[in-house]
N, C-alpha and C positions, 0 to 999 in steps of 0.2 A: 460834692464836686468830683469830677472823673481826676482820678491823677494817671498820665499819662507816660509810657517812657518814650524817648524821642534817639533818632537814627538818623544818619546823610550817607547818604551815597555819592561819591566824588567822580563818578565815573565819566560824567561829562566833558570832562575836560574842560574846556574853553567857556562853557556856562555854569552859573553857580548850581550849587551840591542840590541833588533832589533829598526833599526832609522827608521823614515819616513815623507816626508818633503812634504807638500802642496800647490796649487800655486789654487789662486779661481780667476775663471773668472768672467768678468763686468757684466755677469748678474743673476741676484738672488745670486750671492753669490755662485753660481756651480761651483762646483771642475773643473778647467780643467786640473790640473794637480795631482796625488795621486803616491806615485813614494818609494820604499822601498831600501836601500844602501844594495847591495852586496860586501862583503868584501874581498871574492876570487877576484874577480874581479876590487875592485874600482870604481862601477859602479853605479847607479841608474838605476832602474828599476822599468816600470812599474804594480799599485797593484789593487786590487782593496778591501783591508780590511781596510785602514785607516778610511774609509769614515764610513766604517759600524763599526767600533768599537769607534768612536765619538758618532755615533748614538744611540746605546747601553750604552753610557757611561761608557764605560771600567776604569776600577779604576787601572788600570797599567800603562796604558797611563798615561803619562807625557807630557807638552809643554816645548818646552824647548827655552833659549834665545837668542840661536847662532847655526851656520852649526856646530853640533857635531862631523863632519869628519873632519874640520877646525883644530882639539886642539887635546891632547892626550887622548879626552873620548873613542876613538875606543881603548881599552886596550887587551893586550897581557898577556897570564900568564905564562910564561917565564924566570920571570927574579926579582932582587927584584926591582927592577924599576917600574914594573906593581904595586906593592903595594901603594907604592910612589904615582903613577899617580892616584890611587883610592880614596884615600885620599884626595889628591890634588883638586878634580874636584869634591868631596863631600862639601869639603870645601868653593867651589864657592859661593861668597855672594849672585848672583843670583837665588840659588839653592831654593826650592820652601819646605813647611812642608811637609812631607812625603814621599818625593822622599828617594828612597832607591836601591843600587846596593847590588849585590853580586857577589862574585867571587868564584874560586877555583884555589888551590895552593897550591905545594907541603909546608908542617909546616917549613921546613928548609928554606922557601922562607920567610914563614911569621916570623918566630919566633924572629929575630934579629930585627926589625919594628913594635912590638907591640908596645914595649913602646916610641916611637917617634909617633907612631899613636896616641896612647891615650891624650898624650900633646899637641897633635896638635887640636885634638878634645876641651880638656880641655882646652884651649886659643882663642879659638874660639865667645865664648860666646852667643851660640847654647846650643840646647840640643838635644843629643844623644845617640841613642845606636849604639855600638860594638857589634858581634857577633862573635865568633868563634867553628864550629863545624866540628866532624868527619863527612865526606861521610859515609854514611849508618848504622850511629848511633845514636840514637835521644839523647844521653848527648852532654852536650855544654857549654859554660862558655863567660858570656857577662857582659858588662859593662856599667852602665847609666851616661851618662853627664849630668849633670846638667848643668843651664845660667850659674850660678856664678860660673863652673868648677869643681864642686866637682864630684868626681867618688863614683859608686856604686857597685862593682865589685855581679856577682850571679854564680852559679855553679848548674846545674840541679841537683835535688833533685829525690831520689828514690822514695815520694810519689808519683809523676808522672810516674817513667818509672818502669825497673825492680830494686828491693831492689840493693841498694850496698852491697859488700861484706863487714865483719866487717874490713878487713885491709885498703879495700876505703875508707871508713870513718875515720880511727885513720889515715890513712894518711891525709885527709882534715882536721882534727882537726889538726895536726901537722902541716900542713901549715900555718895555722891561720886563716879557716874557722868557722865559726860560724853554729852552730846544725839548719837548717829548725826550724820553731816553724808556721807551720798550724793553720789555716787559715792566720793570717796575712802575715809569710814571710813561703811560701811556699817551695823557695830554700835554698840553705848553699849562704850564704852571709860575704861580707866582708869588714868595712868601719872603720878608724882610721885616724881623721884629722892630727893623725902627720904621717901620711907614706901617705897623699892625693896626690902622683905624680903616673904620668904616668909609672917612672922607677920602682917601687915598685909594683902597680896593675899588670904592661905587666907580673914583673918576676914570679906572683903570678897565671896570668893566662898560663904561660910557663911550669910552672913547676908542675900546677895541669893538664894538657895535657899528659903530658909527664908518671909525677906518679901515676897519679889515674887513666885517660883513654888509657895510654900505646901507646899514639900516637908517629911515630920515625919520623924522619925529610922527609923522604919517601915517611910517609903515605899522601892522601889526603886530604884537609880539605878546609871550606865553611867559607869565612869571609865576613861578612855582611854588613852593616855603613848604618842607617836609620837617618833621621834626622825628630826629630821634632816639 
């Protein structure tokens, strides 16, 4: 039986990771097999880029420590299940520093799973960021795990993009944002150990979505989960 080692490429962003699974022959270590999973199909197929973007040393490239077609990493954006399984397969203790997915998904998909994401992250005892952003809008609103669980909720700052309107802002301040203060905390930030749960951050990053970047459950949006 061939034993195989397996790779993702995450480079797609918005659609799930391209796999690709290697089998080396007895001599010098030459690939004889370099083979890319088609997902129309169910199929492997032969490639010939795995080899050369090892050789390159491609920093998208991931090893990974099992047949990724084997489990629910081949994910669907569909359903709130998909978020679930995203989560789920970040959370793999397996899972290596750096490795990072992302998805896209209608916000009504994500919005009821933020905050079960968060605590799952936050129990984890890892550290992480969350990400969540509008398709073809550079604001966003992300969260850092800490080991010890503590969240750090950020909210993009107009120093970076274009200014907020004054009602975006009196509205982040009404939520219980914090003013940017440049150079050090560049974005509106958010941290109070007595509200440090998942339910509190999710409904803070929900509802800054919702009222400040005017996202409806409709629109589409990029949810990230890097681990580091």
């Amino acid at each position: 039986m061939d034993e195989f080692t397996y790779y993702q490429d995450s480079r797609n962003g918005n659609e799930p990771p391209t796999i690709y699974r290697l089998n080396l022959g007895y001599f010098d270590d030459a690939p004889e097999i370099q083979e890319v999973y088609d997902r129309d199909s169910g199929a492997w197929k032969s490639t010939d880029e795995l080899v050369r973007k090892l050789v390159q040393g491609d920093l998208w490239l991931h090893r990974l420590d099992e047949d990724p077609t084997a489990n629910h990493f081949l994910l669907r954006s569909d359903s709130n299940e998909s978020v679930r399984d995203q989560i789920n397969f970040q959370l793999n203790p397996s899972n290596h520093s750096g490795d990072w997915i992302e998805r896209s998904y209608q916000f009504g998909e994500v919005e009821p799973l933020v905050s079960w994401a968060l605590d799952s992250l936050k129990n984890s005892g890892r550290e992480w960021a969350l990400t969540l952003q509008s398709t073809g809008d550079p604001a966003y609103v992300q969260v850092a795990v800490s080991e010890s669980g503590s969240l750090w909720p950020e909210c993009s700052s107009y120093t970076f993009l274009e200014r907020h309107h004054e009602a975006q802002r009196e509205c982040l301040l009404s939520l219980g944002w914090q003013r940017p203060s440049p150079p050090t905390n560049p974005n509106w930030c958010f941290h109070d150990e007595r509200f440090d749960t998942g339910t509190v951050v999710g409904a803070l990053l929900v509802r800054t979505m919702r009222q400040v970047m005017k996202i409806t459950s409709d629109d589409v949006v990029k949810l990230s989960v890097t681990l580091f």
